[in-house]
RODO-2510 file (C-alpha; in nm, 4 decimals, decimal comma):
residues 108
     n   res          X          Y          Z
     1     x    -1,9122    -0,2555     0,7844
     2     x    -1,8969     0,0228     0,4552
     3     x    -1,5866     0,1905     0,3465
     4     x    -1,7699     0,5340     0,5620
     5     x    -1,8101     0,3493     0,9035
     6     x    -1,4778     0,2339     0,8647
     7     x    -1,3627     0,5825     0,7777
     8     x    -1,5048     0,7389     1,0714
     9     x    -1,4019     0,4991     1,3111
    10     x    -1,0437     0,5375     1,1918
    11     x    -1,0425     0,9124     1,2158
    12     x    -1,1827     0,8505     1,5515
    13     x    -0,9194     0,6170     1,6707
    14     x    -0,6658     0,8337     1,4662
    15     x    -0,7744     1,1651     1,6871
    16     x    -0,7469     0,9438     1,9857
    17     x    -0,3949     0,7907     1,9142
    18     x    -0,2869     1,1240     1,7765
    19     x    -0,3378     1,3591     2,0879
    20     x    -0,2321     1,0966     2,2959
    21     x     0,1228     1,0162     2,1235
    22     x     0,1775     1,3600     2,0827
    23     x     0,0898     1,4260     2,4375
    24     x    -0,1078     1,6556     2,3081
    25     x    -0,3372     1,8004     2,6197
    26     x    -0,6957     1,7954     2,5630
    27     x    -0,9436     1,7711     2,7686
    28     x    -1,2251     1,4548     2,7790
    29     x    -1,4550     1,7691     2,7143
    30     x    -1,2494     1,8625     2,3857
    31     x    -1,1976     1,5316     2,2705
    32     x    -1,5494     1,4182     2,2737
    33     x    -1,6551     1,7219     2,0927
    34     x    -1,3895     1,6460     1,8587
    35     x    -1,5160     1,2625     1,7915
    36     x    -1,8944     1,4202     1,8431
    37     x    -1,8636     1,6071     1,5604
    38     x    -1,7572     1,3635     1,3134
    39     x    -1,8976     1,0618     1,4802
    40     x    -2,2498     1,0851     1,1904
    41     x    -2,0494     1,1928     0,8994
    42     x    -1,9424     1,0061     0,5985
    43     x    -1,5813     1,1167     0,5726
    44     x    -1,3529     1,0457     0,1846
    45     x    -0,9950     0,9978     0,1591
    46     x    -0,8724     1,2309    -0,0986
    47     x    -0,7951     0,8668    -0,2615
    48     x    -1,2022     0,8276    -0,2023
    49     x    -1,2477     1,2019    -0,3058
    50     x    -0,9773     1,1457    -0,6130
    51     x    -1,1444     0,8106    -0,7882
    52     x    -1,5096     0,9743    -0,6893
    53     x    -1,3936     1,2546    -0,9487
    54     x    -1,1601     1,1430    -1,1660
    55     x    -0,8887     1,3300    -1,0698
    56     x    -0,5580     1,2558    -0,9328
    57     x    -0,4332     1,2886    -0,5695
    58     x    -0,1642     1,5602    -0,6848
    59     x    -0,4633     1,7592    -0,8543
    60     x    -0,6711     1,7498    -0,4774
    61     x    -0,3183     1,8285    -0,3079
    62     x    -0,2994     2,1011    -0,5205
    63     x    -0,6345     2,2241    -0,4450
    64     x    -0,5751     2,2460    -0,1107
    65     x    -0,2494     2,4113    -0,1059
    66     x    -0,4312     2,6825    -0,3012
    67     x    -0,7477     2,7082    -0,1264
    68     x    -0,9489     2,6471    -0,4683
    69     x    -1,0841     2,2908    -0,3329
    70     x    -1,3874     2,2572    -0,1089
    71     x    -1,3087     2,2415     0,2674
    72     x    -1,1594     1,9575     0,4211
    73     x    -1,0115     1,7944     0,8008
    74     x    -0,6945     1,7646     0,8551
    75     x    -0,5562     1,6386     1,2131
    76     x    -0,1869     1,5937     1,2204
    77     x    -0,1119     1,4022     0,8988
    78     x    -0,4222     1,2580     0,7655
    79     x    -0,6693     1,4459     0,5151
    80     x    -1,0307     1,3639     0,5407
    81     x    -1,3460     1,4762     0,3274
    82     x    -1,6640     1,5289     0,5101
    83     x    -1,9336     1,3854     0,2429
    84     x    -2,2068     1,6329     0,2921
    85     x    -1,9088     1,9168     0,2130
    86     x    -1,8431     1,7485    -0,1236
    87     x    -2,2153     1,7383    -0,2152
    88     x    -2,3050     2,0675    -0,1327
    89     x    -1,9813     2,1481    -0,3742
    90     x    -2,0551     1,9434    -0,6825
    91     x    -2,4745     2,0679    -0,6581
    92     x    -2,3313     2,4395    -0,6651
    93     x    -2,1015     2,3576    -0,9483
    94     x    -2,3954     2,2299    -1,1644
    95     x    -2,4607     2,4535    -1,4772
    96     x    -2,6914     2,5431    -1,7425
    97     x    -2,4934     2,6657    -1,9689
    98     x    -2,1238     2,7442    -2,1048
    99     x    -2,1273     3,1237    -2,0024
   100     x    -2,3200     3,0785    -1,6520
   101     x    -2,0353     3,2053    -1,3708
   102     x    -1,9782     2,9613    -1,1002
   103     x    -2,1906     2,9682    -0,8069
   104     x    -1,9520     2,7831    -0,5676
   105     x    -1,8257     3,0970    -0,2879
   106     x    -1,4855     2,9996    -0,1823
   107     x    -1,3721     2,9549     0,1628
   108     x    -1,2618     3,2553     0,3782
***
C-alpha cells in the first residue's frame, strides 16, 4: 500500500472515529458522501505538501491562516491536501517570464 492509499484510508477512518467520538450526528447518507468524496483522491499532509515544496510546515500554516495557500480539508484537527488541488496550483503558477502577473485566482 502507497503513502496516498494510506492517506485516504486514514482520513476515512479519521471522519468515521471523529463524528462518532464527538457524537457528532450525521446521517449514513452524509457520511458516505463525506468518505465518497474523498474515497479516489490522493490526499498530502501539509508534512507531504511541506517536503513536496520545500517549505516548512509554519510557512503552509501560515498560508492557510491567511487564505494565500491553495484550498485544503480540514475535519476537526487534521489538515489534508487533495493532490489534484495542488497540481492545478503549481501549473497556474508556471511563468514565462519575471514581469508576467500570477495567474493563480484566490479562493473566495
Amino acid at each position: 500500500m502507497n503513502v496516498s492509499s494510506e492517506n485516504n484510508l486514514t482520513f476515512i477512518k479519521f471522519v468515521i472515529n471523529y463524528t462518532k467520538s464527538k457524537s457528532i450526528q450525521l446521517s449514513t447518507q452524509r457520511r458516505n458522501h463525506i468518505l465518497k468524496d474523498h474515497k479516489n483522491k490522493i490526499l498530502l499532509s501539509p508534512s507531504e505538501l511541506a517536503e513536496r515544496w520545500k517549505v516548512t510546515l509554519c510557512t503552509l500554516s501560515q498560508w492557510r491562516w491567511n487564505g494565500n495557500g491553495p484550498n485544503y480539508i480540514k475535519v476537526g484537527k487534521s489538515i489534508l491536501y487533495d493532490l489534484s488541488v495542488i497540481e492545478d496550483y503549481e501549473n497556474k503558477r508556471v511563468r514565462h517570464n519575471t514581469s508576467q502577473k500570477e495567474s493563480y485566482e484566490p479562493r473566495t
